[in-house]
C-alpha positions as CSV (number, residue, x, y, z in Angstrom):
1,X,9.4,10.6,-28.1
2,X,8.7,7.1,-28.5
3,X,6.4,6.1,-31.6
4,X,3.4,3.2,-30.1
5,X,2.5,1.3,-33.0
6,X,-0.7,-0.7,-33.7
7,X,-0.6,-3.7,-36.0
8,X,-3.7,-4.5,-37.2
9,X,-3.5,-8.2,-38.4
10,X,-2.6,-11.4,-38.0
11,X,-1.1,-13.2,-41.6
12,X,2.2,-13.6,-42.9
13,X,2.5,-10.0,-44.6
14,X,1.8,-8.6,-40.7
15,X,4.5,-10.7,-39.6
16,X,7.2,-9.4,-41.3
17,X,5.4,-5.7,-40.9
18,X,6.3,-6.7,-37.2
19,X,10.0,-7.4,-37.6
20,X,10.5,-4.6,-39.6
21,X,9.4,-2.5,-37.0
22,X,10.8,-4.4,-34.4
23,X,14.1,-3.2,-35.7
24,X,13.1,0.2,-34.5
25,X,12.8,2.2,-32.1
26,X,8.9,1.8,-31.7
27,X,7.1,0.1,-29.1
28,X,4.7,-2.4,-30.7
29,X,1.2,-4.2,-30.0
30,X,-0.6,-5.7,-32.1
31,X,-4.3,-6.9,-32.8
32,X,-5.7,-9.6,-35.3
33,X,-8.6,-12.5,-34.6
34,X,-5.8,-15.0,-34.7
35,X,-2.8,-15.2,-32.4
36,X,0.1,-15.0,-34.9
37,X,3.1,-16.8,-32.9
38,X,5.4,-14.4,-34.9
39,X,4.4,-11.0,-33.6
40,X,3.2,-11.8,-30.8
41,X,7.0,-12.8,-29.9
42,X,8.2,-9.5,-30.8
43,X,5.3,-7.3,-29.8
44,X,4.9,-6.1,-26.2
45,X,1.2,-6.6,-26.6
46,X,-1.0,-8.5,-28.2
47,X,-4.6,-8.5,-28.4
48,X,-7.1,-11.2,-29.8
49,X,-10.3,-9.5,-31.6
50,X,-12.4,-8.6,-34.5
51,X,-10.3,-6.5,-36.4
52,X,-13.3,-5.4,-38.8
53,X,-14.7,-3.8,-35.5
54,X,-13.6,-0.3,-36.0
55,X,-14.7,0.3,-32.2
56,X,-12.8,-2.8,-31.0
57,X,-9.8,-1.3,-32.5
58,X,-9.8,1.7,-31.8
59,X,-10.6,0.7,-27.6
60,X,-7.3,-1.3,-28.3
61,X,-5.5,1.6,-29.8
62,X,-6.5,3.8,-26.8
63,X,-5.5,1.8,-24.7
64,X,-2.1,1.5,-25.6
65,X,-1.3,4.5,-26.0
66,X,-0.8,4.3,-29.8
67,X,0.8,7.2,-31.1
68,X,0.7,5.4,-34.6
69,X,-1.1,2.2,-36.4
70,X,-0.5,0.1,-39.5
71,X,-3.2,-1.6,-41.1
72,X,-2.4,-5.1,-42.5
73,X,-5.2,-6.6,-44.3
74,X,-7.7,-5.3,-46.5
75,X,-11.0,-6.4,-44.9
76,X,-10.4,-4.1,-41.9
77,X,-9.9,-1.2,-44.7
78,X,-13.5,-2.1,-45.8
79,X,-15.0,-1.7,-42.8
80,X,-13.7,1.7,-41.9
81,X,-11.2,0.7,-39.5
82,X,-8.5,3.8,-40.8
83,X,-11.8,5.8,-40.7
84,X,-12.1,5.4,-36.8
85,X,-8.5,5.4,-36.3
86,X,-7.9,8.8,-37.5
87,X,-11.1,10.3,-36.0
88,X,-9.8,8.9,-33.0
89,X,-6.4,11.0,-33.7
90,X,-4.1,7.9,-34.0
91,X,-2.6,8.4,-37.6
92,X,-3.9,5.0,-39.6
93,X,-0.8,4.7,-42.3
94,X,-3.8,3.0,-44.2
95,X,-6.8,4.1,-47.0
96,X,-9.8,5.4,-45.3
97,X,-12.6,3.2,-46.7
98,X,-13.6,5.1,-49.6
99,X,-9.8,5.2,-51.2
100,X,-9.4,1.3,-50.2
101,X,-12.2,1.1,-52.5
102,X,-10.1,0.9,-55.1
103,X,-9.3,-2.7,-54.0
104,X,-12.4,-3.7,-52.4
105,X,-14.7,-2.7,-55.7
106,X,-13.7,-4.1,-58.8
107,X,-16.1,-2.3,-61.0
108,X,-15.2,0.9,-59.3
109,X,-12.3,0.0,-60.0
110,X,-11.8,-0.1,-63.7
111,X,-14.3,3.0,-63.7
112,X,-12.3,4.9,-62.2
113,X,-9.7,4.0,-64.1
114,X,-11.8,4.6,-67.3
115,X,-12.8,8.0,-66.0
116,X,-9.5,9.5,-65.1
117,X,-7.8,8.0,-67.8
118,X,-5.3,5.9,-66.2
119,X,-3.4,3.7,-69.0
120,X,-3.2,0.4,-69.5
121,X,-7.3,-0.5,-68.3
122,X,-8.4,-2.9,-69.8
123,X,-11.7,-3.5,-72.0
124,X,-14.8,-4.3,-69.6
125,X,-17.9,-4.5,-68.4
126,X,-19.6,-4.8,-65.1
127,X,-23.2,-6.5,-64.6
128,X,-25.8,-7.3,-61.8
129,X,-28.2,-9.1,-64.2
130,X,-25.9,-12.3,-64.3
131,X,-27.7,-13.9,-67.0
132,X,-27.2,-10.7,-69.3
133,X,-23.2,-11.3,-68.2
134,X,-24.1,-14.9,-69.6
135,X,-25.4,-13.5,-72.7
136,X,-22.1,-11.2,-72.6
137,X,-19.9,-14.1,-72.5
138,X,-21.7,-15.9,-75.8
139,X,-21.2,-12.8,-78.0
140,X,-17.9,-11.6,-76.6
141,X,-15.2,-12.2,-79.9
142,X,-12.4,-13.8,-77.3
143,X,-11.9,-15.4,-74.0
144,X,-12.6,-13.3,-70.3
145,X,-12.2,-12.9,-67.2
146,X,-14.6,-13.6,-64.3
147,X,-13.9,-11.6,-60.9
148,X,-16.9,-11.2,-58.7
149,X,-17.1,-7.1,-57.8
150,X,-16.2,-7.4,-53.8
151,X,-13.7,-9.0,-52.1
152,X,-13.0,-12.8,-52.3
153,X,-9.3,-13.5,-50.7
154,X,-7.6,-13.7,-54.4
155,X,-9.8,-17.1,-54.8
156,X,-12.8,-15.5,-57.3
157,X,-11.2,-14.9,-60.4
158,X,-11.9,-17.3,-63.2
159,X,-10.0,-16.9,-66.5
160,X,-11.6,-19.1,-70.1
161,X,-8.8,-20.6,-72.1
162,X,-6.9,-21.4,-69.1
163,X,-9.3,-22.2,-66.5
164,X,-12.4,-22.7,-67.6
165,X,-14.3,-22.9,-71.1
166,X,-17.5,-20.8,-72.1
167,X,-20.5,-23.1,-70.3
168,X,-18.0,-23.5,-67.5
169,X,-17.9,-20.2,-67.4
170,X,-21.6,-19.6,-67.5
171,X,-22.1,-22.2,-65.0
172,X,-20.0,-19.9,-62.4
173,X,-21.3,-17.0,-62.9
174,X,-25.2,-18.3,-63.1
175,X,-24.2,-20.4,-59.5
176,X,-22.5,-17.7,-57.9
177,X,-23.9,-15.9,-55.4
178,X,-22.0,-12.5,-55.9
179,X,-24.3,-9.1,-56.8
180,X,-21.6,-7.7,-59.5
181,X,-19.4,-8.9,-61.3
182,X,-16.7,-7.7,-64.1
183,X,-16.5,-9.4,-67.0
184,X,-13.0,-8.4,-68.7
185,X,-10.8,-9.2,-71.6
186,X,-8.2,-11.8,-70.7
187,X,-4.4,-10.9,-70.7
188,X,-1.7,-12.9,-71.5
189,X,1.2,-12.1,-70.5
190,X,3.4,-12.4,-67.5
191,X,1.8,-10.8,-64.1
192,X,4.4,-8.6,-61.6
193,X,3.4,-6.5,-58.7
194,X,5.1,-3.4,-57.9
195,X,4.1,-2.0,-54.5
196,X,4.7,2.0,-53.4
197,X,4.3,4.3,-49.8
198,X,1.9,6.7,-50.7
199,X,1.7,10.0,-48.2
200,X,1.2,13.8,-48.5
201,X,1.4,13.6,-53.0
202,X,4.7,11.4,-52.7
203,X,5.0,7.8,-53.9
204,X,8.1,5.9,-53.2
205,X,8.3,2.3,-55.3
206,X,9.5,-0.9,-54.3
207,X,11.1,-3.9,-56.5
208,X,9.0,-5.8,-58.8
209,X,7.6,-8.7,-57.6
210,X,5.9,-11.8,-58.6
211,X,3.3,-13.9,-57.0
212,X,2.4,-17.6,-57.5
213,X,-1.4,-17.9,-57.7
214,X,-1.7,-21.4,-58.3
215,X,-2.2,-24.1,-55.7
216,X,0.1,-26.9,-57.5
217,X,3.1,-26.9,-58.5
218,X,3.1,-25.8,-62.7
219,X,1.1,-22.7,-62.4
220,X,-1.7,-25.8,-62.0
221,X,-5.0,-26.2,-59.6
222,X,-7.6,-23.0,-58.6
223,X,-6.4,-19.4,-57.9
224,X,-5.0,-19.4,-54.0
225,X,-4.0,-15.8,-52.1
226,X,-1.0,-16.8,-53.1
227,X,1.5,-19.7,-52.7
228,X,4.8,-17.9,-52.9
229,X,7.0,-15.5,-54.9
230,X,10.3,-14.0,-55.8
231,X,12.2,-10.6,-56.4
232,X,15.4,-9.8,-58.2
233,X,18.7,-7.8,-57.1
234,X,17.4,-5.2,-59.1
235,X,14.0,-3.1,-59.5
236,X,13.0,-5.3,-62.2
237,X,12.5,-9.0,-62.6
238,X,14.4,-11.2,-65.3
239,X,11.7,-11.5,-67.6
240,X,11.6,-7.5,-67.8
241,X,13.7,-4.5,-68.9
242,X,13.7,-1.1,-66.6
243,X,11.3,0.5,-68.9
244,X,8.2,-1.6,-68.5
245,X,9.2,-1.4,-64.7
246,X,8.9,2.5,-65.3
247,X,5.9,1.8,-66.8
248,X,4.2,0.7,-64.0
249,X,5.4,3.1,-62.1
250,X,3.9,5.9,-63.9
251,X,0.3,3.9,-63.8
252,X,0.8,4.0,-59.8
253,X,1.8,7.6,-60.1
254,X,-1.1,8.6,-62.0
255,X,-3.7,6.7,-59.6
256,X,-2.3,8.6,-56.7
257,X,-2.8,11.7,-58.7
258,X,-6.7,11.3,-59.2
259,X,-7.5,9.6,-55.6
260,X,-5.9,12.8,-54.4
261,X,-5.3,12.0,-50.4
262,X,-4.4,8.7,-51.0
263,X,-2.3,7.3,-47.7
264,X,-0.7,3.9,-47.1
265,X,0.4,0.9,-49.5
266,X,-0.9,1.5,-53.1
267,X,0.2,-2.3,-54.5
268,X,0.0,-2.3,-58.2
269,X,-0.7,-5.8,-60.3
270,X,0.3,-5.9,-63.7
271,X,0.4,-8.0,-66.8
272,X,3.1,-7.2,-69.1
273,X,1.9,-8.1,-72.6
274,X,3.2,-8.2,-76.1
275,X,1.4,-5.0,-76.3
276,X,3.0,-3.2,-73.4
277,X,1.8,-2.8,-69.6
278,X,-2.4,-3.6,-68.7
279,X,-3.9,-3.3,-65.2
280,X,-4.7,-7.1,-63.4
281,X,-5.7,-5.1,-59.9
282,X,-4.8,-2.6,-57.3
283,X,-4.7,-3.6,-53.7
284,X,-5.0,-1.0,-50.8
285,X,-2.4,-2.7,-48.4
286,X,1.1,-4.8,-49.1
287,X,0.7,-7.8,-50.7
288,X,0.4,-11.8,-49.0
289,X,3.4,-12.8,-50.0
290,X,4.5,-9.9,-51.3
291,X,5.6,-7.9,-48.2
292,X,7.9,-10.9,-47.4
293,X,9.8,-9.9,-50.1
294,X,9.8,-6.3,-50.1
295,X,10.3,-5.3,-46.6
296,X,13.4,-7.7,-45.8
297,X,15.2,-6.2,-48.2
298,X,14.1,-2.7,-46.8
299,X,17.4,-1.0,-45.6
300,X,15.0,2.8,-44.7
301,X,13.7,2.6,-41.6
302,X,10.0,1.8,-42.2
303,X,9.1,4.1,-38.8
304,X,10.6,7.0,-40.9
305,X,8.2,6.8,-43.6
306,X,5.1,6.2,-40.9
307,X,6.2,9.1,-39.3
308,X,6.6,11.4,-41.8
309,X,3.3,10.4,-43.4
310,X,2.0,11.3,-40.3
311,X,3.3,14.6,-39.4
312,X,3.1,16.1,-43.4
313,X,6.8,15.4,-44.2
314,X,8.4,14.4,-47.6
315,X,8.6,10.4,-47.2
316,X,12.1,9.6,-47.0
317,X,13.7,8.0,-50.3
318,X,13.9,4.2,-50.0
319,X,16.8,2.3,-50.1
320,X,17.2,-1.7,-50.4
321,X,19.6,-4.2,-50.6
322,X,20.6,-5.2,-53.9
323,X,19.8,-9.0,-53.0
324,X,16.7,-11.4,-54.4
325,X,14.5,-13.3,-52.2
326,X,12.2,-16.0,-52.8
327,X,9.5,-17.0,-50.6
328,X,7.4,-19.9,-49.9
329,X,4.3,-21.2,-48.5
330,X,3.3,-24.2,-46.3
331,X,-0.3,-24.7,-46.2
332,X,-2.7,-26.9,-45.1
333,X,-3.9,-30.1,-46.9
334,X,-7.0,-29.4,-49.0
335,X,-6.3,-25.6,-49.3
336,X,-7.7,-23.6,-51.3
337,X,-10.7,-25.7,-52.1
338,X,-11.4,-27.6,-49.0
339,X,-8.5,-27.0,-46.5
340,X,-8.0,-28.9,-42.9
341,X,-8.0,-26.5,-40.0
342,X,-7.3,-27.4,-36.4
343,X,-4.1,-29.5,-36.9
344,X,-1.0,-29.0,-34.7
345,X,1.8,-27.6,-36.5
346,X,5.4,-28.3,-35.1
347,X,7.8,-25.5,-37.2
348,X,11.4,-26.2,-36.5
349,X,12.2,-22.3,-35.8
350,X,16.1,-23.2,-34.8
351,X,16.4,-25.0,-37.2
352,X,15.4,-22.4,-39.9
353,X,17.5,-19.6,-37.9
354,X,20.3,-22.0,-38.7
355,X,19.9,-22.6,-42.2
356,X,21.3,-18.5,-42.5
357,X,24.7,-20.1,-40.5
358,X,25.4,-22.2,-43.8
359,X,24.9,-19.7,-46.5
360,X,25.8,-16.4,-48.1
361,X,22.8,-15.5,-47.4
362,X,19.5,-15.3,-45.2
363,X,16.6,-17.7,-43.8
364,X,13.3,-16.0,-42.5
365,X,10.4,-17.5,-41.4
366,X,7.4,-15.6,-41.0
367,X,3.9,-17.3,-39.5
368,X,0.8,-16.3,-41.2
369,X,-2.6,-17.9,-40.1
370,X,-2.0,-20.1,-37.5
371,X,-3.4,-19.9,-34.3
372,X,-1.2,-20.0,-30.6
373,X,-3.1,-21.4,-28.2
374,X,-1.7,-23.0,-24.5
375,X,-0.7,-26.2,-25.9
376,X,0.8,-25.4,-29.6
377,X,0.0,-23.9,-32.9
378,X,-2.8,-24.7,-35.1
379,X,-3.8,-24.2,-38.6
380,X,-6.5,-21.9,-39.6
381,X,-8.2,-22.8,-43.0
382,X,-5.8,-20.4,-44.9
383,X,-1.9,-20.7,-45.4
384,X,0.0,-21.3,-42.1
385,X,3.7,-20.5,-42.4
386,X,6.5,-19.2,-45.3
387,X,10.0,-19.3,-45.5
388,X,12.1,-16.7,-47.1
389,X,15.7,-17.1,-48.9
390,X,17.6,-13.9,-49.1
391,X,20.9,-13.6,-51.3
392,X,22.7,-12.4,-54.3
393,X,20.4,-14.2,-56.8
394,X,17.1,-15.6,-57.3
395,X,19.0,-19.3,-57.6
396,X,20.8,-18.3,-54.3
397,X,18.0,-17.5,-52.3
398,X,15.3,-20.1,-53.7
399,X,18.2,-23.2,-52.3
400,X,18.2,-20.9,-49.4
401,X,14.4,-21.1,-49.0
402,X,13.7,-25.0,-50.3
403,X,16.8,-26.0,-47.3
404,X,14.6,-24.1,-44.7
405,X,11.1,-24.9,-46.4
406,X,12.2,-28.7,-45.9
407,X,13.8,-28.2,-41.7
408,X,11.3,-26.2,-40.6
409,X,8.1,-28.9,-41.0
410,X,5.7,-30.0,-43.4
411,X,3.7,-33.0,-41.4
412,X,-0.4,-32.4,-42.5
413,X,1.6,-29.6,-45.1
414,X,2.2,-29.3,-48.6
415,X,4.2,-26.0,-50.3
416,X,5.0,-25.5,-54.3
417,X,8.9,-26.6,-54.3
418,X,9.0,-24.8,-57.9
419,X,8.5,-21.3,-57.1
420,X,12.1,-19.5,-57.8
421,X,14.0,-22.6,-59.4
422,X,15.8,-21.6,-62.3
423,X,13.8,-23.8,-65.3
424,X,10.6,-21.7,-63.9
425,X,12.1,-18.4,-63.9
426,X,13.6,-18.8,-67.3
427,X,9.8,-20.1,-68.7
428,X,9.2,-16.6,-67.6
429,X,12.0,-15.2,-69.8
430,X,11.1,-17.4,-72.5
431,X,7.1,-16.9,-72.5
432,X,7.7,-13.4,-72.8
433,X,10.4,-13.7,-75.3
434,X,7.8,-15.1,-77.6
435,X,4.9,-12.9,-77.2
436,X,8.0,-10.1,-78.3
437,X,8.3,-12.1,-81.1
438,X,11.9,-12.3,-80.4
C-alpha cells in the first residue's frame, strides 16, 4: 500500500521534511498558511490554511486520503492539531498537545524536570507577579535568564552579562506583556542540540548540532529563530568529546521515560559547561535550522520510521552519512527586530543545483517563509530561504554553502557569512578549552 502523507507546515525545517520524503515511496500533500515554493514543487498537493485549525487540518487530511501526517512546527502542536489528527485515525508522527507541552511551557518545563529528576536542570524560578521576578532579579547572587513561559519563536529569551544588565533587565520584564515567566541561572558554556525519533519506548539520536541565534555576524545583535548552523562527520561536534554527546543522550532518554507515550521529534538543547551537560530547552518538533542538517545526511528511509511508529514497530536504527553540513540563512532586512515583508525575491535555483557540479560535495536549497503567489515569491516577516553545503568537513561544506549562499540571491537580503568558517569553529574549541581549564 501506498503511505499519503500530510505535511503540516510551511518553513525551511518542512522543506527538507518534504524532500526527504520525496525520496520515497509516499505520496505527499502538504498544508501551511504560506505557500512554500519548495514543497509545493515536490508535493502532489498543496493546500493554503490555518494550520493551528485542528478542524481545517484534519478536512485537509480527509480529503486526501492521508494514511499518515507529519507535523512541522510547534504552534500547530499547541493547538491540538496531533490531538484531532489521531482521533480522526490518521497517525500524527507528532506530541499530542499535552506532551508538546514540554516545549510550549517553560515553567512546566523545568518542573517537570525537577519532579522526575532529569539531570542537568538547572536552578529556577517561575513567577506571574512580575515585580516579585524584579525583586528576584536584585537579590539573585549572579546573572539570569529571562524566557517568557509560552512560546515566542526563539526571540524572548534575554540573558544579563551578555545581553542585558540588571535595570535592563527589569525594564523587560516590568514592559512585557507575558503572564509567566522563568527566571533561571545563566550558563556559560557552548550550546548543541541533539535531536531523536521517539515512538513506542524507543529513541533513536541524531548528530549534534549547533545553531546560530544571533542576528549579526559575531554571535552579535538580539536572539533570532535561528540564522544558521553546522554538524560534524561524526555524532559529536569539534568542540566536544563522545561522552558529553552520550551525555545528552541519556537526558533525552530519561525525558522519554517519564512522559511515557511520547511520539515524534524530541529535540534536545544543551549547554555544555565546565561543570558537565545543563538543560537550555526541549522542543516538541525538529529544529529551524536544525532539520536541514540532520535529515540530508539521513541515509534510513524517514517513511520507515513514520511507519513503524505508527503500526507499534521497533523504529528502525538510523544510519547517516559520515559528512558535515553547514547551513545558512537569507533573511529579510530589519529581521528579527523590524523585518521588511512583501519584497520579491529572485533565488537563482540553477544556479545553486550547479554549485554541487563543482565540488566534492553537495548544494541544497531549501525555502522557508516566503510566500508563491502568480507573479513571484515574497518575503514573509521571518527568514526566507537557506542554503546547505554537504561534504567531508565542516570547512568543506561551509565553501560549499558561502558559493551557493552568494549565486542564489541576496537583493533586499542579508545572511551571517561566519557561520561554519574555520576561525569560528575553533573559538568554539578554544572557549571550551578554557572553561576545562585546559
Amino acid at each position: 500500500m501506498t503511505e499519503t502523507v500530510l505535511l503540516v507546515g510551511g518553513g525551511g525545517r518542512e522543506h527538507a521534511i518534504a524532500r526527504s520524503l520525496a525520496d520515497s515511496d509516499a505520496q505527499l500533500y502538504a498544508c501551511a498558511g504560506n505557500k512554500n515554493p519548495g514543497i509545493a514543487q515536490v508535493a502532489a498537493g498543496f493546500e493554503t490554511l490555518e494550520t493551528t485549525n485542528p478542524t481545517a487540518v484534519v478536512d485537509y487530511a480527509r480529503q486526501v486520503d492521508a494514511t499518515l501526517a507529519v507535523v512541522g512546527p510547534e504552534a500547530p502542536l499547541a493547538a491540538g492539531v496531533a490531538d484531532a489528527l489521531d482521533e480522526a485515525g490518521v497517525y500524527a508522527f507528532g506530541p499530542q498537545e499535552a506532551e508538546a507541552r514540554i516545549e510550549t511551557d517553560k515553567a512546566f518545563q523545568r518542573r517537570f524536570m525537577q519532579e522526575n529528576d532529569i539531570p542537568g536542570c538547572p536552578d529556577f524560578e517561575t513567577f506571574d507577579d512580575m515585580e516579585a521576578a524584579c525583586e528576584y532579579v536584585d537579590e539573585y547572587d549572579g546573572d539570569l535568564a529571562i524566557k517568557p513561559a509560552g512560546l515566542t519563536g526563539g526571540k524572548g529569551v534575554r540573558v544579563m552579562g551578555d545581553q542585558i544588565d540588571t535595570e535592563e533587565a527589569k525594564a523587560y520584564i516590568r514592559n512585557s506583556d507575558y503572564d509567566r515567566i522563568v527566571l533561571e541561572e545563566r550558563l556559560v558554556g557552548e550550546e548543541f542540540t541533539v535531536q531523536a525519533f521517539v515512538a513506542n519506548g524507543d529513541v533513536r539520536v541524531t548528530p549534534a548540532v549547533q545553531d546560530h541565534k544571533r542576528a549579526y555576524e559575531g554571535d552579535e545583535g538580539p536572539n533570532t529563530g535561528g540564522m544558521g548552523s553546522y554538524s560534524d562527520a561524526s555524532l559529536e561536534l569539534p568542540f566536544m568529546i563522545e561522552e558529553e554527546y552520550m551525555e545528552a543522550v541519556d537526558v533525552i532518554q530519561a525525558v522519554v521515560d517519564a512522559l511515557d507515550g511520547y511520539k515524534g521529534v524530541l529535540y534536545g538543547q544543551f549547554m555544555l559547561t565546565a561543570e558537565g551537560i545543563k538543560v537550555v530547552e526541549f522542543n516538541a518538533r525538529f529544529g529551524d535550522p536544525e532539520a536541514m542538517n540532520t535529515l540530508p545526511a539521513l541515509n534510513t528511509d524517514f517513511l520507515d520510521v513514520l511507519t513503524a511508529a505508527r503500526d507499534g514497530e521497533e523504529l528502525p536504527q538510523l544510519n547517516f552519512q559520515r559528512q558535515a553540513t553547514v547551513c545558512k540563512y537569507a533573511v529579510p532586512d530589519g529581521y528579527p527586530t523590524d523585518p521588511e515583508s512583501g519584497a520579491l525575491v529572485k533565488v537563482d535555483e540553477d544556479s545553486v543545483a550547479a554549485v554541487s557540479e563543482e565540488y566534492d560535495g553537495e548544494a541544497l536549497l531549501f525555502y522557508a517563509s516566503v510566500d508563491e503567489r502568480d507573479d513571484g515569491i515574497y518575503t514573509t516577516t521571518s527568514r526566507s530561504f537557506a542554503v546547505v553545503g554537504v561534504a567531508d568537513s565542516i570547512t568543506d561544506a561551509e565553501e560549499i554553502a558561502e558559493d551557493a549562499l552568494s549565486l542564489a540571491g541576496d537583493e533586499g537580503l542579508r545572511m551571517r557569512h561566519d557561520i561554519g568558517k574555520a576561525d569560528l569553529v575553533q573559538q568554539r574549541i578554544d572557549h571550551m578549552a578554557e572553561l576545562r581549564g585546559e
